[in-house]
PAVEXTI-589649 format. One record per residue (C-alpha): x, y, z; residue in one letter. Coordinates in steps of 0.2 Angstrom, whole numbers, padded with zeros to 4 digits, always signed. Example, Ala and Ser with C-alpha at 12.3 -4.5 7.8 and 13.67 -1.06 7.14 Angstrom:
2
+0062-0022+0039a;+0068-0005+0036s;
END
This chain:
56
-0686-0599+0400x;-0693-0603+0416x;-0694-0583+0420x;-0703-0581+0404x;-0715-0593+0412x;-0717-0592+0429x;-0710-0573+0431x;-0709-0568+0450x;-0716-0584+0457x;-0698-0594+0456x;-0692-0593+0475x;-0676-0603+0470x;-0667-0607+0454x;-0652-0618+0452x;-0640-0625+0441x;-0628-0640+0442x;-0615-0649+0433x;-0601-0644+0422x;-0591-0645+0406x;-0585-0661+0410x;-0601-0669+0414x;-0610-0662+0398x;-0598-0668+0389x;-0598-0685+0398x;-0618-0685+0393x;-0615-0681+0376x;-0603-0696+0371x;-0614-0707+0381x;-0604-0712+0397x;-0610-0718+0413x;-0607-0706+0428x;-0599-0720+0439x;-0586-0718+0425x;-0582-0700+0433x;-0573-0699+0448x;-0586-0692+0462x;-0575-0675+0465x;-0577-0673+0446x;-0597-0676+0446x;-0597-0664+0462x;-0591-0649+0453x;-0602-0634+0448x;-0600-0624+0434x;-0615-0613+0430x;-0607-0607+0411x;-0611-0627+0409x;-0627-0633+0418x;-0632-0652+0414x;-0648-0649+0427x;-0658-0633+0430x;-0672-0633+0443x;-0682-0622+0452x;-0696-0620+0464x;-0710-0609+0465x;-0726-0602+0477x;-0742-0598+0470x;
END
């Protein structure tokens, strides 16, 4: 989506989080209830945050 949007402008694009983690926001829990190497893993197939930067 952010392609379609900003097309060759995006410099960086990143994903972070995990299965565990959006499935941890999905019934509601806190992420101090997660252990801090479970928060730190990244799997893009289950991204909780996506961000990017761009130039103009």
């Amino acid at each position: 989506m952010a392609r379609a949007a900003f097309g060759d402008r995006i410099r960086l694009l990143a994903s972070l989080g995990n299965a565990l983690t959006a499935s941890a926001e999905l019934l509601g829990l806190a992420a101090d209830r997660l252990w801090p190497d479970e928060l730190e893993k990244n799997d893009p197939e289950y991204p909780m945050v996506v961000a990017f930067a761009t130039v103009d």
